[in-house]
DRENDO-1510 file (C-alpha; in Angstrom, 1 decimal, always signed):
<recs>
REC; n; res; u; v; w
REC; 1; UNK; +0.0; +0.0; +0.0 .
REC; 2; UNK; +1.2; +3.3; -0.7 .
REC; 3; UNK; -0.1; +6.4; +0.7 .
REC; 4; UNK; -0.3; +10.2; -0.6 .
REC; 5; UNK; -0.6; +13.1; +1.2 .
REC; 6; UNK; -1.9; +16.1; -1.0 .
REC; 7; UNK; -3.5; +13.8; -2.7 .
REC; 8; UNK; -6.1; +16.2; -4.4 .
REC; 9; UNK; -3.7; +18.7; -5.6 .
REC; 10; UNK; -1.0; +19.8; -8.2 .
REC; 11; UNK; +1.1; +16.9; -8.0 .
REC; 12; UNK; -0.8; +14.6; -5.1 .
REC; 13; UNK; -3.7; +13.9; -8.2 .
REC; 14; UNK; -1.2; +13.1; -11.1 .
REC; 15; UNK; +0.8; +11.0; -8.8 .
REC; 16; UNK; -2.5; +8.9; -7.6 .
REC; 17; UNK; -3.7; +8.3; -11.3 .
REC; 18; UNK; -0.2; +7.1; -12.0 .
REC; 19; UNK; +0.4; +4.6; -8.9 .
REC; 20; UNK; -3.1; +3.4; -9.2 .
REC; 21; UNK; -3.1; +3.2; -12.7 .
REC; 22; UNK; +0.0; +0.9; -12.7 .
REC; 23; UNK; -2.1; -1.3; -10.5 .
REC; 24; UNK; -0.7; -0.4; -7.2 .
REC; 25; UNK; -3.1; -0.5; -4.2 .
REC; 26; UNK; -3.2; +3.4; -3.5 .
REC; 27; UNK; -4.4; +5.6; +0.0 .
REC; 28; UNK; -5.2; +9.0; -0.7 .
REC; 29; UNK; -5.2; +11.4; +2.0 .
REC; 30; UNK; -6.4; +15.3; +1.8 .
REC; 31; UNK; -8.1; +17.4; +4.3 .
REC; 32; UNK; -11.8; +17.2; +2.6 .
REC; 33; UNK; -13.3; +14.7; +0.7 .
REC; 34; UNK; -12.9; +14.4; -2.5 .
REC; 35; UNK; -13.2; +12.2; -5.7 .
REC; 36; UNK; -10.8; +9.9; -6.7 .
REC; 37; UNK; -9.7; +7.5; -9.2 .
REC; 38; UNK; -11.4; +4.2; -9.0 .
REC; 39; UNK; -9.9; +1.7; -6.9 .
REC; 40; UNK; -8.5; +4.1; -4.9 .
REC; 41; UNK; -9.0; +4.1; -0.8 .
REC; 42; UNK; -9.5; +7.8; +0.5 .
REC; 43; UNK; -9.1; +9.0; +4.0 .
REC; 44; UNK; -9.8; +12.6; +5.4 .
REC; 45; UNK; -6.8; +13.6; +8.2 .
REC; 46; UNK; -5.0; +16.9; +8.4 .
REC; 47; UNK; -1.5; +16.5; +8.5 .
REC; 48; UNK; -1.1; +19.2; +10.9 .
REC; 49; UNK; -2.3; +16.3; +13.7 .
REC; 50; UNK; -0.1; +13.6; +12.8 .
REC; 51; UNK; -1.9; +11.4; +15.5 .
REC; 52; UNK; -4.9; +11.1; +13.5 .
REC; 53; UNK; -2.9; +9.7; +10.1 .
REC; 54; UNK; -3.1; +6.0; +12.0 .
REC; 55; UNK; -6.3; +5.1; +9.5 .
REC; 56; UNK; -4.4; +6.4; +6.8 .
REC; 57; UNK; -1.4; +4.7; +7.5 .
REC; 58; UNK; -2.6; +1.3; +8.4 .
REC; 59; UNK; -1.4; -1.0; +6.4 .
REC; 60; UNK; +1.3; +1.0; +4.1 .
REC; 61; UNK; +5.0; +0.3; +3.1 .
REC; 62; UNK; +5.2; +3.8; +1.8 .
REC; 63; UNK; +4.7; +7.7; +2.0 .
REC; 64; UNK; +4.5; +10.4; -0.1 .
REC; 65; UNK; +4.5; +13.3; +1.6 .
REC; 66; UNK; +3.7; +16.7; +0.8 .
REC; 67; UNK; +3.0; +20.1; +3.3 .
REC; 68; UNK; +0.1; +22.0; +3.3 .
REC; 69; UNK; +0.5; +25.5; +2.9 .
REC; 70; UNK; +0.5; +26.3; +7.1 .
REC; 71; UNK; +2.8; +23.6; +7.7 .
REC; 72; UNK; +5.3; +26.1; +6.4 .
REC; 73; UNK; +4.2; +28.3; +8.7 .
REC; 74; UNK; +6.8; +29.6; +12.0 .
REC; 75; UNK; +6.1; +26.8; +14.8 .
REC; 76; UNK; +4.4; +24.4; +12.5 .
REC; 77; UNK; +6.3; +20.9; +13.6 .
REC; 78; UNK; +5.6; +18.5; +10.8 .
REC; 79; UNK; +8.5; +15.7; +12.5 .
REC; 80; UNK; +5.4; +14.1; +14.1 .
REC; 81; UNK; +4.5; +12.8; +10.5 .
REC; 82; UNK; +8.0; +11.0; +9.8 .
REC; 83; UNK; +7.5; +9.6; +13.6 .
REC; 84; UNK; +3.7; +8.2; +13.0 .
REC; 85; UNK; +4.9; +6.5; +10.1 .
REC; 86; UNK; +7.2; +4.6; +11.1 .
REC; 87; UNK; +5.2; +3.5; +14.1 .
REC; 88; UNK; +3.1; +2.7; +11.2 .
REC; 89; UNK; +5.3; +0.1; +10.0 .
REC; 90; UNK; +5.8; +2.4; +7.1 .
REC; 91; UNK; +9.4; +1.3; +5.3 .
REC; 92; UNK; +9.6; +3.9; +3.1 .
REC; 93; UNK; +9.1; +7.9; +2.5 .
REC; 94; UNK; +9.5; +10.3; -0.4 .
REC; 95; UNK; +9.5; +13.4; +0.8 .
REC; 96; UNK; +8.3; +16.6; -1.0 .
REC; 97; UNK; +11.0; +19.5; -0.4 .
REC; 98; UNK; +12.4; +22.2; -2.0 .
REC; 99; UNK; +15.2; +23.6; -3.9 .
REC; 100; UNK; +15.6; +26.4; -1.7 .
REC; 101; UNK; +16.9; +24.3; +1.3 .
REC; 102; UNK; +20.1; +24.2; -0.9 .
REC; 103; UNK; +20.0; +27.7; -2.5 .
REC; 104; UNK; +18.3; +29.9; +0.5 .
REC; 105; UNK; +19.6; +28.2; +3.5 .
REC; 106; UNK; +18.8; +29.9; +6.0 .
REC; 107; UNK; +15.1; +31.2; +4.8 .
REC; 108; UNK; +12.6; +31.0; +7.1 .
REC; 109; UNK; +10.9; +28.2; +5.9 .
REC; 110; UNK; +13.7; +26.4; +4.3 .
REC; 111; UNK; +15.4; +26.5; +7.9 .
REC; 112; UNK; +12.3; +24.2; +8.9 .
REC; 113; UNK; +12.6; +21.9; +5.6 .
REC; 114; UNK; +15.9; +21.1; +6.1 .
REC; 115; UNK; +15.2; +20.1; +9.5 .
REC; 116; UNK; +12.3; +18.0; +8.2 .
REC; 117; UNK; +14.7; +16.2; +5.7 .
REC; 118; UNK; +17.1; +16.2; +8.9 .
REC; 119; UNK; +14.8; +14.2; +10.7 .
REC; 120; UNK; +13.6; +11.6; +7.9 .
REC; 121; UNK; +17.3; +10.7; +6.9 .
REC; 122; UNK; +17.6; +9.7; +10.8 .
REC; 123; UNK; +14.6; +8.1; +10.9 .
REC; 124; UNK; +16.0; +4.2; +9.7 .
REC; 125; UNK; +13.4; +4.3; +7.1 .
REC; 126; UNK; +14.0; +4.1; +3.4 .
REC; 127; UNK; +13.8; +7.8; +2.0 .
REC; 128; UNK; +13.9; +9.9; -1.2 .
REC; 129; UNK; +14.3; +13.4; -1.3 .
REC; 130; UNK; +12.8; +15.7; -4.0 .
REC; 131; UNK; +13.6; +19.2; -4.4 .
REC; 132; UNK; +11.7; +21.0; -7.4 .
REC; 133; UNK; +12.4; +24.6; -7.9 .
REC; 134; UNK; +9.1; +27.1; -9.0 .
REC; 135; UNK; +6.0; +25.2; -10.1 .
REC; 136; UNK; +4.3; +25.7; -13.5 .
REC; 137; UNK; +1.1; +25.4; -12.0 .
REC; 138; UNK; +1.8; +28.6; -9.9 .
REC; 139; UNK; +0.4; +30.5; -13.0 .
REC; 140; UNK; -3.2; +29.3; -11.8 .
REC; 141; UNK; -2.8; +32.3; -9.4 .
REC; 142; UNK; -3.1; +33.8; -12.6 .
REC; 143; UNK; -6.8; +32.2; -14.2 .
REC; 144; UNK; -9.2; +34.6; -12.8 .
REC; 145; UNK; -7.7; +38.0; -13.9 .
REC; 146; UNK; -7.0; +36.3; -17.3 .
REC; 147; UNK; -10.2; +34.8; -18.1 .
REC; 148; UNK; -12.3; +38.5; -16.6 .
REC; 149; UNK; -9.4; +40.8; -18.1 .
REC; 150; UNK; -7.0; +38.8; -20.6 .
REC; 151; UNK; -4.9; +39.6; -18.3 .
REC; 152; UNK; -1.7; +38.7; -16.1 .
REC; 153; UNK; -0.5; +40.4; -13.2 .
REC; 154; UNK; +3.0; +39.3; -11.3 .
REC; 155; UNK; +5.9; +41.0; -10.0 .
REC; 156; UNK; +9.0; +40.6; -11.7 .
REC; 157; UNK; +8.0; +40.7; -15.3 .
REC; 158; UNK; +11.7; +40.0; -16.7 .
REC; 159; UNK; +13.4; +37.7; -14.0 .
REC; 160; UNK; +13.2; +33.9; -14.8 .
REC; 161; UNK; +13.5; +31.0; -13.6 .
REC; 162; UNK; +13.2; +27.0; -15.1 .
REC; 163; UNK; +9.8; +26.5; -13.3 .
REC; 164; UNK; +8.8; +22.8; -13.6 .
REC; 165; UNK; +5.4; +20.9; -14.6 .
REC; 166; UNK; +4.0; +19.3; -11.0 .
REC; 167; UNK; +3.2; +16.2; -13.6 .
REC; 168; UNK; +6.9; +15.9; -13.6 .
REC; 169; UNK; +7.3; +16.0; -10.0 .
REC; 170; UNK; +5.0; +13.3; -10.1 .
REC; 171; UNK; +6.2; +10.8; -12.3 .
REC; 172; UNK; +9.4; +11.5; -10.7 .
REC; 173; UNK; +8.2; +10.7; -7.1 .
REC; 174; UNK; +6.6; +7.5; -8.7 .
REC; 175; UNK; +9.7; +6.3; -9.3 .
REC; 176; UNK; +10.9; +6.9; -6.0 .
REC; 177; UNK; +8.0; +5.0; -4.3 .
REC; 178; UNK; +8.5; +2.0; -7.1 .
REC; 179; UNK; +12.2; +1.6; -7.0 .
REC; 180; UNK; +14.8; +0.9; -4.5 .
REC; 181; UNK; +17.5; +2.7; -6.9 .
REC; 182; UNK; +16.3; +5.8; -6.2 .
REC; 183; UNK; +16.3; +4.9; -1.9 .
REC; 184; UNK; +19.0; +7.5; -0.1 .
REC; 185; UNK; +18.6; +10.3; -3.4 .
REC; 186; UNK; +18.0; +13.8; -3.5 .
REC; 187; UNK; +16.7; +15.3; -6.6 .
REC; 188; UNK; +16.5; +19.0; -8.0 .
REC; 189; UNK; +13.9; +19.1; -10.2 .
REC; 190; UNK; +13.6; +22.0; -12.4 .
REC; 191; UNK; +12.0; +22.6; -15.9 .
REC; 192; UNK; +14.0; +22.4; -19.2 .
REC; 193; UNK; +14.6; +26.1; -19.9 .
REC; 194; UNK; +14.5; +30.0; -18.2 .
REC; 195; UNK; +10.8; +31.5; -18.5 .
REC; 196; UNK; +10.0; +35.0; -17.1 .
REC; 197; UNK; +6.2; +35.4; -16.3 .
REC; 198; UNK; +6.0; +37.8; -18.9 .
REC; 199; UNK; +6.8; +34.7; -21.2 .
REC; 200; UNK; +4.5; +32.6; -19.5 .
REC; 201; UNK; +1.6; +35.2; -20.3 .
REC; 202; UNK; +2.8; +35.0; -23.8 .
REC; 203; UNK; +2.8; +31.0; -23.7 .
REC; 204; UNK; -0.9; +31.3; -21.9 .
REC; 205; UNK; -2.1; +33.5; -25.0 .
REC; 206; UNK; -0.9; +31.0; -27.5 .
REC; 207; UNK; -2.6; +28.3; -25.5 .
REC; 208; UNK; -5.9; +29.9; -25.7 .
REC; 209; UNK; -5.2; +31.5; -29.6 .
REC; 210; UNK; -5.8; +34.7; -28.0 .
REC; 211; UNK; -4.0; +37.7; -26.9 .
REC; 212; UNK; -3.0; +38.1; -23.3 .
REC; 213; UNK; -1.6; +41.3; -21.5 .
REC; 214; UNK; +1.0; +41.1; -18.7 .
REC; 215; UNK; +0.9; +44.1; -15.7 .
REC; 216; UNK; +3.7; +44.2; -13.3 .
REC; 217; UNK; +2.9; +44.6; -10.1 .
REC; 218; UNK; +4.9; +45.6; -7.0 .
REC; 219; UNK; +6.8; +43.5; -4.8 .
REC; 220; UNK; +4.1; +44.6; -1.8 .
REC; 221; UNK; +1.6; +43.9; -3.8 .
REC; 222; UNK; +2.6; +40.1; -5.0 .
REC; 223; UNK; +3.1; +39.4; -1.1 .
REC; 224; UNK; -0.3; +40.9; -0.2 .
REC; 225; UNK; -2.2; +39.0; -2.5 .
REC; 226; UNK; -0.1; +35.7; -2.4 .
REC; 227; UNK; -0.3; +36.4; +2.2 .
REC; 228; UNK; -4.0; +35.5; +1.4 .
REC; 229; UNK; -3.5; +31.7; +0.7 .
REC; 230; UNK; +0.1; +30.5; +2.2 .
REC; 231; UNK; +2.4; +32.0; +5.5 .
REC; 232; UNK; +3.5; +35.3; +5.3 .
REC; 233; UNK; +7.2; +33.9; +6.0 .
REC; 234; UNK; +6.5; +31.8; +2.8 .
REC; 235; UNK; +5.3; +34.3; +0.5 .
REC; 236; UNK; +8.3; +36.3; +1.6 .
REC; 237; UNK; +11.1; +33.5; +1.2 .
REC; 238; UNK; +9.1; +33.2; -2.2 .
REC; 239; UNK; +9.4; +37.1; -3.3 .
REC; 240; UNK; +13.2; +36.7; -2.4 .
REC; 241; UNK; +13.9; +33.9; -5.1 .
REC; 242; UNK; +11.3; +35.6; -7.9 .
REC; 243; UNK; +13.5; +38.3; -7.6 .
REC; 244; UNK; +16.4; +37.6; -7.3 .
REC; 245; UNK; +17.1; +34.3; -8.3 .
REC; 246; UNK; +20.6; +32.9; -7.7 .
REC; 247; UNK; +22.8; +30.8; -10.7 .
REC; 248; UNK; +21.5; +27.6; -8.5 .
REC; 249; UNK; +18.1; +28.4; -8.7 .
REC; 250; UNK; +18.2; +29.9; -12.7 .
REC; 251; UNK; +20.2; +26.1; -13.5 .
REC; 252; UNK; +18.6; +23.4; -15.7 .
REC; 253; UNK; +19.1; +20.3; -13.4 .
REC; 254; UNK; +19.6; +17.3; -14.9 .
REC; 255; UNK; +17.9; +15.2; -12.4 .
REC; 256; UNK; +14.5; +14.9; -14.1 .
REC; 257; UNK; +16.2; +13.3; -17.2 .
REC; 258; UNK; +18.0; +11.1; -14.9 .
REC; 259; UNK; +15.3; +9.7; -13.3 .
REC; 260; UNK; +12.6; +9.7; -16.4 .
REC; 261; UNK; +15.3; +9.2; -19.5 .
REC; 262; UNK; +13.3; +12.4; -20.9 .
REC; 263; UNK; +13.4; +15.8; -20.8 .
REC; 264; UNK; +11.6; +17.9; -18.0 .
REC; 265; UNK; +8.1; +18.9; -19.8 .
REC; 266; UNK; +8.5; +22.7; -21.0 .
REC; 267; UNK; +5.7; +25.5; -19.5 .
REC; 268; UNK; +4.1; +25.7; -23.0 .
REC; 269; UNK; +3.3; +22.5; -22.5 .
REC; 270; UNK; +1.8; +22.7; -19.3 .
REC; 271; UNK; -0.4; +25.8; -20.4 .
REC; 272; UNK; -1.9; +23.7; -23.4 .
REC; 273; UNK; -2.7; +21.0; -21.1 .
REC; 274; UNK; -4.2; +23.7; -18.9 .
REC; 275; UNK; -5.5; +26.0; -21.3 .
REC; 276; UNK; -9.2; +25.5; -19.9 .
REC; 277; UNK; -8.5; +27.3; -16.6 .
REC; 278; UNK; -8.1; +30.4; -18.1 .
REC; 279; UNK; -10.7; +30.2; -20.6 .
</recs>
């Protein structure tokens, strides 16, 4: 049995259709109910109370975990997860990071990641560490102003960085639960090329075979409206690589080809795929 956490989201639902679809027996775990694929065993639990994932966990060999939004948060203490699951009997985790525990160090949040991945490497279980950089599907922030008012707004216009498909992420962290190769790794995962969100506006237009407009806004103004739906400390460690992106974090990794023996899925790609949310 293999369990996901996040299952309902960017990466948790691509990586449930794949495990299930490749006939594993698959637990998928979110905080509300929700619909998924047939076959597929879903349990409500908040991973903010790690003592309620026992249901969840019963009966798996391995994790896939991925933080909610206020588990990023100053105080949150996710640890409990890694130490339910291996009371659990759990053998194995792959856990969701980020690049910036390598390029921002000591960021706020990325203090409390590395901890995390501190924790699981101590833990005796089997893990797998994956550490994607900016996620395609970010640009969803974008869908409402686009569809009323053609329209993208994001600060930074001109600053790019190889933002990555969460499909990727997901076959990638397939692999991880599936094969023992991939047990003690660490992977960056980035997309194949530099985009700029004013190139991402341009590769949304072609999507839809319409024009859209890009508006810059403010550095204040992206951290108000992003403060509304993740930890202020988070939208600020955000900002900070948007911005100002180091070498590390504007590098093509190599990792998804590694792993997949293809290239990392490019954004236009992602937008086609997506073109309906902005319709």
């Amino acid at each position: 049995m293999i369990v996901i956490t996040g299952a309902t989201g960017n990466v948790g639902r691509p990586l449930t259709r794949a495990l299930a679809g490749a006939g594993e027996q698959v637990t998928a775990v979110s905080r509300h109910p929700a619909a998924v694929p047939d076959g597929v065993r879903h349990v409500v639990a908040d991973l903010a109370e790690p003592a309620g994932l026992g249901p969840a966990l019963a009966g798996a060999e391995s994790l896939f975990v991925l933080l909610s939004g206020d588990l990023h948060a100053t105080g949150a203490d996710p640890a409990g997860i890694i130490g339910e699951a291996a009371a659990a009997g759990v053998r194995r985790i792959v856990l969701l990071s980020t690049l910036g525990v390598v390029t921002r160090p000591f960021g706020t949040t990325r203090v409390a990641m590395r901890a995390l991945e501190d924790t699981l490497r101590g833990s005796g279980l089997e893990w797998a560490v994956l550490r994607p950089g900016g996620f395609a599907s970010n640009a969803l922030w974008w869908a409402g102003s686009v569809r009323a008012q053609r329209l993208v707004a994001a600060p930074f216009g001109d600053v790019g960085v190889p933002v990555i498909d969460p499909a990727d992420i997901a076959e990638v962290a397939a692999a991880c639960l599936l094969d023992e190769r991939h047990t003690g790794a660490a992977y960056e995962l980035t997309g194949p090329e530099v985009i700029t969100p004013r190139g991402q506006a341009e590769a949304i237009a072609t999507a839809l075979g319409t024009p859209v407009g890009f508006h810059e806004l403010t550095r204040e103004e992206a951290r108000a409206a992003m403060a509304r739906s993740m930890p202020a400390e988070l939208a600020d460690d955000t900002l900070d690589i948007l911005g100002s992106p180091s070498p590390a974090e504007q590098r093509v990794s190599p990792d998804v080809r590694r792993v997949l023996g293809r290239a990392p899925r490019p954004f236009a790609d992602w937008a086609a795929r997506n073109a309906a949310a902005f319709r």
